[in-house]
Each structure stands twice: as C-alpha cells, then as structure tokens.
C-alpha positions as CSV (number, residue, x, y, z in Angstrom):
1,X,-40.1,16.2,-40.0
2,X,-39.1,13.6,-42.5
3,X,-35.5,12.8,-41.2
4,X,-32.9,10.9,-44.0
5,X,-30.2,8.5,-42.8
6,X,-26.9,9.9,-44.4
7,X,-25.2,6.4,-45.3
8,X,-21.6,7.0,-44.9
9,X,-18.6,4.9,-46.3
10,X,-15.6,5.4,-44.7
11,X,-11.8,4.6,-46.4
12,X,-8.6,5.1,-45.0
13,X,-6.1,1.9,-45.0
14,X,-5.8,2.4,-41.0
15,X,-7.5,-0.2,-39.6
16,X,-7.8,1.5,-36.2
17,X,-8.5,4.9,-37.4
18,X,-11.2,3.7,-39.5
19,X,-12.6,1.8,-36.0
20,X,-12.7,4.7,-34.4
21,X,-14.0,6.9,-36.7
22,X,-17.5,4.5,-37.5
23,X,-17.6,4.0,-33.5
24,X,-17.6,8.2,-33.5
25,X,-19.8,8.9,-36.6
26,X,-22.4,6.0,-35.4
27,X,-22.5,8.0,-32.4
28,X,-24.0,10.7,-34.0
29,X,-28.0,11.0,-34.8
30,X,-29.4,10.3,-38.6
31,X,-26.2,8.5,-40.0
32,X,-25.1,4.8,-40.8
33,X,-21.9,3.9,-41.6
34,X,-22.8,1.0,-44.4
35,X,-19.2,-0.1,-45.2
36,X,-15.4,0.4,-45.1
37,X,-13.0,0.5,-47.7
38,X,-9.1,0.2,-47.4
39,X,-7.8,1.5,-50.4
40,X,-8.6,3.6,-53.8
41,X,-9.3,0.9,-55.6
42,X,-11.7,-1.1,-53.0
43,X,-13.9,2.4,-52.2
44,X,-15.3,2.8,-56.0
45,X,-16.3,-0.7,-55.6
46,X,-18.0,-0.1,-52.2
47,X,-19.5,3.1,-53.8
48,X,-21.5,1.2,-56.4
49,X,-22.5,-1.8,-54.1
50,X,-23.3,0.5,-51.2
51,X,-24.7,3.7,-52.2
52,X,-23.6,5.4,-50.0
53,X,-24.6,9.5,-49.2
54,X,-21.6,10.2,-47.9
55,X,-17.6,9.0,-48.6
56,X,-14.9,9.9,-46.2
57,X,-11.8,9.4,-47.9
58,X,-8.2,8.9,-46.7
59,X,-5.4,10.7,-49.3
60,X,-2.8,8.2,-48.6
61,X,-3.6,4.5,-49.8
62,X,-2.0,1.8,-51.3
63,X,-3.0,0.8,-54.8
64,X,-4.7,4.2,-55.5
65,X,-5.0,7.4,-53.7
66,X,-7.4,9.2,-52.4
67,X,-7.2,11.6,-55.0
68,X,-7.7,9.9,-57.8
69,X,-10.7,7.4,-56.3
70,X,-12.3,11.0,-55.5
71,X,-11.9,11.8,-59.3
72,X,-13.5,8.3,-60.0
73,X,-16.1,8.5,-58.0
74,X,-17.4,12.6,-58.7
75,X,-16.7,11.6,-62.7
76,X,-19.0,8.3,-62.3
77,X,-21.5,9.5,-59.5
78,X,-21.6,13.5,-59.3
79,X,-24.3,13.6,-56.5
80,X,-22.1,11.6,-53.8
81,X,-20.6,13.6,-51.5
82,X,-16.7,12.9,-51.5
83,X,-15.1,14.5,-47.6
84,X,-11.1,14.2,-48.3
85,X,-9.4,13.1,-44.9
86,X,-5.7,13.7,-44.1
87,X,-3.4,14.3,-42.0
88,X,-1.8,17.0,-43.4
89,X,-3.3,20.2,-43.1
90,X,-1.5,22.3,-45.5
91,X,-3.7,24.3,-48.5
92,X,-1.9,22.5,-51.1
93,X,-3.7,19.5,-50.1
94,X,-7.2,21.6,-50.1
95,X,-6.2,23.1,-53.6
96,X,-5.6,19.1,-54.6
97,X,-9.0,18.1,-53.0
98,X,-10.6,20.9,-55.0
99,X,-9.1,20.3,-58.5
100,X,-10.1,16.6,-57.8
101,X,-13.8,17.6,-57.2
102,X,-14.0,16.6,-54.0
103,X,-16.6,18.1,-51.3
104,X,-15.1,19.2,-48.9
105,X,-11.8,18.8,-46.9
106,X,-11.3,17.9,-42.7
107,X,-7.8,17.6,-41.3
108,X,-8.1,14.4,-39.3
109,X,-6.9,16.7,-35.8
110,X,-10.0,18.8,-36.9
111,X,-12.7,16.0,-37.4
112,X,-14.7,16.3,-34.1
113,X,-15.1,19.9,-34.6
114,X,-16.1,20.1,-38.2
115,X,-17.7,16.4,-39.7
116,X,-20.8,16.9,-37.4
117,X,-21.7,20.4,-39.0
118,X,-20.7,18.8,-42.6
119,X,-23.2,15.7,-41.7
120,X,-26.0,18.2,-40.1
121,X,-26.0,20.3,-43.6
122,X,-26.4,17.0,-45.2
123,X,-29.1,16.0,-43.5
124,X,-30.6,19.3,-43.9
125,X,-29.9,19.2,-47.8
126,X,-31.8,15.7,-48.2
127,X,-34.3,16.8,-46.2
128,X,-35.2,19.7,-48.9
C-alpha cells in the first residue's frame, strides 16, 4: 500500500495550544506537522512556502481571523484542506466555517475524538 504523509500546518496564536496539538498530531501514523502559524495573516504565507495537505486553523487571531485566512486560502488553493478550530462550539460558528469554505469544523474539547478520523479519510483520499 502506497501510504501519503498528510503535511499539516497548524495556526492558532496560542503558543501552548499549538505545542500540544503538533506533540498530539505527530503522535499519530502518516502525518507531519511542517510548520506553525500565529495569526491570519502569517498562515497564507506558510500555506504557499509549505504546502501543506492539511491547515488547522484557529478562529480567533490577531491581525486576521481565522475566517477570513480560510476564505484566502480555499479562493487561492481550493484543494487544501482548511479544519476550523475553536473554542466555541455553537452552529453559528459551523454555519460561519461553511460560508467561508472551510472543510470541516472540530471544537477544540472535541479534537481527540474527531481530528484522527478527519486525518484517516485523508489519508485514505490521497491514497486513491
């Protein structure tokens, strides 16, 4: 079987958060995290330098949300996966995620139990 490493970029302006989050996903089999970004405006950068597979993106950011790097990102490079992350878990912020063409949305309480099914469909999808 011809396994893919998903490369993933991570962005939330947490420094710790974003710690433990590459120290969780690097845990995992066929991913790399290739980069961290702390803000809107420093993940479409890191999305053209890095080419990354995967983005996991924080909503709230200084100097531009998450929302609206998402936009940037799906308008400039449709075939990267854009994950929103958040602490909120209300649908209003899934109705925003979908209007701004992102992915998918994981509540960051929920992000054990659902980014390593999101990542395993990945896989699967580069795979075919």
């Amino acid at each position: 079987m011809n396994n893919k490493t998903i490369k993933i970029l991570l962005c939330d302006d947490n420094d710790n958060f974003r710690q433990l989050l590459t120290q969780y996903i690097e845990s995992m089999p066929d991913v790399e995290v290739v980069g961290e970004a702390f803000d809107g405006v420093d993940v479409i950068d890191k999305t053209e330098s890095l080419d990354p597979d995967l983005v996991l993106m924080d909503l709230s950011m200084p100097n531009q949300s998450g929302l609206d790097a998402t936009k940037t990102i799906k308008e400039k490079w449709p075939t990267k996966a854009v994950i929103i992350l958040t602490l909120y878990e209300d649908s209003v912020y899934k109705e925003l995620a979908d209007e701004f063409n992102a992915d998918g949305f994981i509540a960051k309480s929920s992000i054990k139990d659902q980014l390593p099914g999101v990542i395993e469909q990945m896989v699967k999808n580069s795979v075919n």
